[in-house]
N, C-alpha and C positions, 0 to 999 in steps of 0.2 A: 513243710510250709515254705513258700517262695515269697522272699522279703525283697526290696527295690533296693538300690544304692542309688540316693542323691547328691546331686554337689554341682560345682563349676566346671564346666569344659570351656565353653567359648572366652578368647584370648588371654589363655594359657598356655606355655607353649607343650607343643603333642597335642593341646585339646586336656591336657591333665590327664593324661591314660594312666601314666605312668602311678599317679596317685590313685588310679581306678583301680587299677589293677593289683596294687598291692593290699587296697583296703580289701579286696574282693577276695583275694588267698587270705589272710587276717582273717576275716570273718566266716569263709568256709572253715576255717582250722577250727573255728569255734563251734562248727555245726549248723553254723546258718546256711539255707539255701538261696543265695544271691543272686539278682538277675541284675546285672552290670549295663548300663546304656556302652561303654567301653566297648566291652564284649559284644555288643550286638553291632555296634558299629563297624565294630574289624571284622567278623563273620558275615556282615551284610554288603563287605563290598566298598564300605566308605573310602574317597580317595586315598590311597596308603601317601599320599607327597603332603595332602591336606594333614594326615596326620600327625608328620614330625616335622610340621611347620611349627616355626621358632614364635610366632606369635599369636598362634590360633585364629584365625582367623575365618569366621564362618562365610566369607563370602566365597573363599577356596573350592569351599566342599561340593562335588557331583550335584548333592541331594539337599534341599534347601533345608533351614532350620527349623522352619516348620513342618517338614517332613518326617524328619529323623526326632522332636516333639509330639508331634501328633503319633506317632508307633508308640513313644517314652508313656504318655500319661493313656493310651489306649488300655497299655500292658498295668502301670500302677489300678486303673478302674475295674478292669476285668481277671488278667490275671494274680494280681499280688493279693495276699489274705491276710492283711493284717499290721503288715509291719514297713514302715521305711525309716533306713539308717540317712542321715544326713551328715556328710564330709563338713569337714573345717570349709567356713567362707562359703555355705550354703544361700545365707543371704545378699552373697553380691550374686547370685544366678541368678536371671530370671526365670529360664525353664526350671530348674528345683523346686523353685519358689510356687512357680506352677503345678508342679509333682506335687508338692506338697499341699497347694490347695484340694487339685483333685483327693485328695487324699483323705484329708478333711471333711470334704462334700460327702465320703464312701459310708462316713461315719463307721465308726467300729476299728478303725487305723491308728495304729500306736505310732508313736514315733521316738527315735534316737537318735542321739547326738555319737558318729565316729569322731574319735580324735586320734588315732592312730595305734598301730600294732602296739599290741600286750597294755593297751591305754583301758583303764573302764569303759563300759558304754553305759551312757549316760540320759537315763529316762528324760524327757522334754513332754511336757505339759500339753495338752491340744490348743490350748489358753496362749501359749508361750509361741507357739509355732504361728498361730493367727496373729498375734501381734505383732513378728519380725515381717509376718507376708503384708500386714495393712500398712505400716511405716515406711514401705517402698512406694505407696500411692499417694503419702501427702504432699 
């Protein structure tokens, strides 16, 4: 089964890969099958200077942010079945926050809180996850 990795990238410095990346080994170790926006980013070609920029900053990148978003929540609608893992500091993204609406709408999508290697994972409510996404619109 192919599960999402959510979280913050934009100004972070690298973009957070570095956090992508390791929750991404972490959670295959575990047996989850991952599909990393990280991962797709570095295989797709994303500016490698935009990458290990110190401040993340999305106006860098090649490919606009709603490019490289509209691929993210394509893949959470169509191809992911069932599950996304949400990074620490999910709620300051707003693509996650996106991700995770899409997610919602799929109905039938569980969701979990990462907190990091050898950390529990940590069941999150559909209830709980609407609630941190509507709080960002008042």
């Amino acid at each position: 089964m192919r599960v999402y990795l959510a979280g913050p990238m934009s100004g972070y410095p690298q973009f957070n890969f570095p956090a992508f990346y390791a929750a991404t080994d972490d959670l295959r170790a575990r047996g989850w099958d991952i599909v990393s926006p990280a991962e797709l980013d570095a295989i797709g070609g994303t500016d490698k200077e935009a990458m290990a920029s110190s401040d993340g900053d999305a106006a860098k990148l090649t490919k606009t942010w709603g490019d490289l978003l509209a691929r993210d929540v394509k893949i959470v609608s169509d191809e992911v079945k069932g599950v996304i893992f949400l990074q620490p500091e999910w709620v300051n993204s707003k693509g996650a926050k996106l991700e995770a609406f899409v997610a919602l709408l799929c109905k039938g999508h569980h969701f979990f809180q990462y907190h990091g290697p050898d950390e529990p994972i940590e069941v999150l409510s559909r209830g709980y996850v609407m609630h941190q996404i509507y709080m960002d619109m008042l």
